[in-house]
C-alpha positions, 0 to 999 in steps of 0.5 A: 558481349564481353564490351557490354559486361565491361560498361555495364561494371563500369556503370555499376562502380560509377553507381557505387561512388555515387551512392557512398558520396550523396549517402542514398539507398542503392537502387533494388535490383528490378527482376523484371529488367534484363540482365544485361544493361545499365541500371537506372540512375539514382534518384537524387536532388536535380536542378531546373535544368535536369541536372543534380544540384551537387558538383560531385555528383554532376560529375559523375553524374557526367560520367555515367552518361557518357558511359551510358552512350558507350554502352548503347554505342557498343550495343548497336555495334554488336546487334549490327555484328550478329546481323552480318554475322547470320547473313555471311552464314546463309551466304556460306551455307548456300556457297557449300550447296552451290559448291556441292552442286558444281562438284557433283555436276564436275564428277559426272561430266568428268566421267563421260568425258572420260567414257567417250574418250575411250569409246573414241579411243577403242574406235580408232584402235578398231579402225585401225585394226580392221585394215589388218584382221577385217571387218568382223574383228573390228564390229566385235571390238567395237560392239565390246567398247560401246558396251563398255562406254554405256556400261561406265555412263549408267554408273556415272550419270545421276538417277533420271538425268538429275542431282542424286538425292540420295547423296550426302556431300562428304565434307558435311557429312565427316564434319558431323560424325561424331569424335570418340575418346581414343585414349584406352586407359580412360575407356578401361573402364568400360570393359567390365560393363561391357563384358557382363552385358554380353554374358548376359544377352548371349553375345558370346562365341565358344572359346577355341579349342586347345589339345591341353586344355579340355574344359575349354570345349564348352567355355564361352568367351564374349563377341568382339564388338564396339563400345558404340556404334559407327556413323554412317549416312541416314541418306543411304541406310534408309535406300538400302533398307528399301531396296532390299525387296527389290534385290529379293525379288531380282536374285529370285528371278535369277534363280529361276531362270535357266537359261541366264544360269547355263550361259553366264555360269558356262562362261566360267569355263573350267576354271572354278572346280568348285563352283563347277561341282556346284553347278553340275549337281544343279543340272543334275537335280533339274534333270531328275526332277526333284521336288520342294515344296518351296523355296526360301532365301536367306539373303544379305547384301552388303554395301561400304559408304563410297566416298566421292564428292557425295556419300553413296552406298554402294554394293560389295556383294550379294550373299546367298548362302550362309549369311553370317552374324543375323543374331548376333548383330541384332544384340549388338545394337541393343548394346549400345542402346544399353551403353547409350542409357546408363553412361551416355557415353561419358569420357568416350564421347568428345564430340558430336552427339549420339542419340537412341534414335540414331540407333535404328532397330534391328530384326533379324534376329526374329525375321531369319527365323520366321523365315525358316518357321515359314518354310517348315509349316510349308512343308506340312509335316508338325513332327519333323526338324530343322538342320542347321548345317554345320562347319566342324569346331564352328565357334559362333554357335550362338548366332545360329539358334532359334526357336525351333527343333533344331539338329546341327549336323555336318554335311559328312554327318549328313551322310553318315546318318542321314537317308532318303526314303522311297517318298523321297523324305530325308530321315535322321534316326527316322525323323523327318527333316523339313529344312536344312539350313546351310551355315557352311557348303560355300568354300572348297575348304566344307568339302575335303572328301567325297562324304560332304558332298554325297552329304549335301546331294541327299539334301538336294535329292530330297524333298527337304528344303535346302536353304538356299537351293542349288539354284540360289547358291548360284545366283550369288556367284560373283559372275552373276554380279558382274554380267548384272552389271551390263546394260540391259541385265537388270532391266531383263528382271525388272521391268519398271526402268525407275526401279532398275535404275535404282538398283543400278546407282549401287553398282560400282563398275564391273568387269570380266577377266576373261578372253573376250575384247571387254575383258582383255582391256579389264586386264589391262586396266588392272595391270595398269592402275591397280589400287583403282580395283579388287579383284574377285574369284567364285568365293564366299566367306572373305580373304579371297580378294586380291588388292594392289600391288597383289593383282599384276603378281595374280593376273601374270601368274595364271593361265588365260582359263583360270583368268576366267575364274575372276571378274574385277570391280572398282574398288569403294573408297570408303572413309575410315573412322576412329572407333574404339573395340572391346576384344579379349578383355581388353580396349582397342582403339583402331581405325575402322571400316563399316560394312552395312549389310542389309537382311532379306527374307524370301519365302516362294 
């Protein structure tokens, strides 16, 4: 191009001298023609050969003709160029796609390969084995490392034996994310406009408290949040989103059936006192027979973007009780819809692009609370409340209202003011209580005194509904999420193998920690290679997992029973990003890690 536009000035100039030495008009610029290319030549005296007549003006006109065929010349060369040009792109696109394709092939095969050289490796070991402690010792260590095996293959293998769609290749997919400004005096501008936009649509958490300074009781300062939003794969956002019904209905399942609950649970020995305390008063309540007049889940699954040769989301955990940041979250995104509209995201945005379709919708500000409006009209009884159960000094108040008469107690307030009565209704002042809501009751740290847990046993003993039921609660232990992981659990709940086996492409590999032959070679592994994996006790709420460097000192430091209290999962590599915060009044650029989680309501 920059070889046209140097002939076609060429030309112009040769034009030029032509028209000051022969005195004629120079030619009107046709609006019709292009802007690209030479203009005609002049009109001028020609002889019978075609030629003009004058000797200066031949010689230009000469000159203009060569540089006419140099123009077409570098013309044809450079359409010739493009036309290589588009071929050696579909021949790239088409190599990355093959490439994609022999990598994620690669992955998969490299990955059975490795499981049935341990399986032949585990094999030897119990052959070997069995000459000195006998033929049973040696079927149990097999029938343990078959299981392992078909357990790593159902992880590794594509859905029904082909390529995962659902994937995205990595490299693609970090190629089109999109670049923000890290430079924090440049963004400082935004703080205001973000800080004002927060006060306004409630995304404010209570100040902390402080023994000087009173009036910060009822302060309010706003939520930390991201100017914009973080990318991830639509790919994966939209299998989560779908599967979510499915895991609804699984964890219900679960739930309801006993017996998996008694022999998974009892497993755990006495290692875990609380989730123990937990299940004792499960058995309790079964066996006095309370009654409820439904059930209702309030549920979150939360994934990372595991990064291999493909983008998957894969599932970190299962929430069962007191899924956090439902309301807050949902303002979050209006936010950057908001942020989006009035800036466009000037100065923030360096590369990439962001639209407000890239922004998708979220209801769980509404939906979490149609779920309890659900269960209220269930219980039949238009007079009485709802409880949202309480942390004492909780500071994230605000993403625990809704629109309906609602007390927040503690579960000691429960005790100090609650009763059950002969209908087994559980009154507050004589005002029945339909729902009670846990935002606490999953740590040891809701429960220092014996006034908490008397506080939620009048909530199980009656017929107010607890959200989630003892049995829920349950079924969002992490050895729950461990033993689904086991050829044939999922498929003990789901009986369609194509929807089974889309749940299982979220799970990410699984392992007991305790004294059976699976969970000895699950220690050694993690003693082994331990920034491969996290390990996890019974806990909700986060900062319990153990990483790194951090797991021999736990594993060597516990008894084999505590052991028990563990199960060990692979760790998801998930790709940072360089995101940038807004957090006290102040801009904050920071590599970030996002956590998807995905809201379900479950109503029985």
């Amino acid at each position: 191009v920059e070889q046209l536009e140097s002939k076609d000035r060429h030309i112009a100039t040769l034009q030029r001298k032509l028209s000051d030495v022969h005195a004629v008009p120079k030619p009107r610029k046709d609006s019709s023609s292009s802007a690209l290319g030479p203009q005609p030549f002049p009109r001028v005296s020609i002889s019978s050969d075609g030629a003009p007549t004058e000797p200066r003006v031949r010689e230009f006109h000469a000159l203009y003709l060569t540089a006419h065929r140099q123009w077409s010349e570098t013309r044809d060369e450079l359409l010739s160029l493009k036309s290589v040009l588009r071929d050696s792109d579909d021949q790239r696109r088409d190599a990355d796609s093959r490439l994609a394709q022999r990598e994620r092939e690669l992955g998969e095969m490299q990955a059975r390969l490795a499981a049935f050289t341990s399986l032949l490796q585990e094999y030897a070991d119990a052959q070997r084995s069995s000459r000195l402690k006998g033929m049973a010792q040696d079927d149990e260590i097999s029938v343990a490392s078959m299981l392992a095996a078909i357990q790593q293959l159902q992880r590794t293998s594509s859905f029904a034996g082909t390529p995962n769609a659902d994937g995205i290749a990595t490299r693609e997919f970090l190629a089109q994310r999109p670049l923000y400004s890290q430079d924090t005096n440049e963004l400082q501008q935004y703080v205001e406009l973000a800080v004002d936009w927060e006060a306004m649509h409630g995304l404010l958490f209570r100040a902390p408290a402080t023994e000087t300074a009173t009036w910060q009781q009822t302060a309010l300062v706003p939520a930390p949040i991201t100017l914009a939003p973080s990318p991830i794969p639509r790919s994966s956002f939209d299998l989560v989103v779908s599967l979510q019904p499915t895991l609804n209905t699984l964890f219900d399942r679960i739930s309801r059936d006993h017996d998996f609950l008694v022999s998974t649970l009892q497993s755990l020995g006495t290692s875990d006192e609380f989730t123990t305390r937990v299940f004792q008063m499960y058995l309790k309540q079964r066996l006095e027979g309370a009654k409820k007049p439904c059930v209702i889940g309030i549920h979150r699954s939360d994934y990372l973007i595991n990064a291999g040769a493909e983008l998957q989301a894969k599932q970190v955990e299962f929430n069962t009780i007191a899924a956090s940041f439902a309301s807050l979250s949902a303002v979050v995104g209006d936010f950057h819809r908001y942020m989006l509209e009035r800036t466009a995201y000037k100065h923030l945005l360096k590369a990439g692009r962001i639209t407000r379709e890239q922004i998708p919708p979220n209801e769980s500000l509404t939906s979490i609370g149609d779920g309890i409006a659900a269960g209220f009209e269930l219980y039949g009884q238009s007079e009485a409340v709802v409880v949202m159960v309480v942390q004492p000094g909780e500071r994230n108040v605000y993403d625990q209202r809704h629109h309906i008469k609602t007390l927040r107690l503690t579960f000691a307030e429960i005790h100090d003011q609650c009763v059950v009565d002969e209908n087994d209704r559980l009154l507050i002042d004589g005002q029945e209580i339909a729902v009670a809501y846990y935002r606490s009751g999953y740590a040891p740290t809701d429960f220092p005194t014996t006034a908490e847990w008397t506080g939620r046993w009048l909530v199980e003993k009656s017929r107010a509904i607890a959200v989630p039921s003892l049995a829920y609660h349950l079924a969002g232990c992490k050895k729950i999420q461990q033993v689904l992981a086991n050829p044939g659990v999922v498929e003990r709940f789901i009986d369609d193998a194509e929807t089974a086996a889309r749940v299982r492409e979220c799970f990410v590999g699984l392992y007991p920690l305790d004294n059976t032959s699976q969970g000895k070679q699950a220690t050694r592994m993690a003693l082994h290679e331990p920034h491969k994996y996290v390990v996890k006790p019974q806990r909700e709420g986060g900062g319990y997992n153990v990483y790194g460097d951090d797991i021999p000192k736990l594993l060597t430091s516990v008894s084999d029973e505590e052991r028990k209290g563990y199960i060990l999962m692979d760790l998801i590599r998930a790709p940072p990003f360089n995101s940038v915060l807004v957090r006290n009044g102040e801009v904050v650029v920071a590599s970030v890690v996002s956590e998807l989680g995905i809201y379900g309501i479950f109503v029985r």
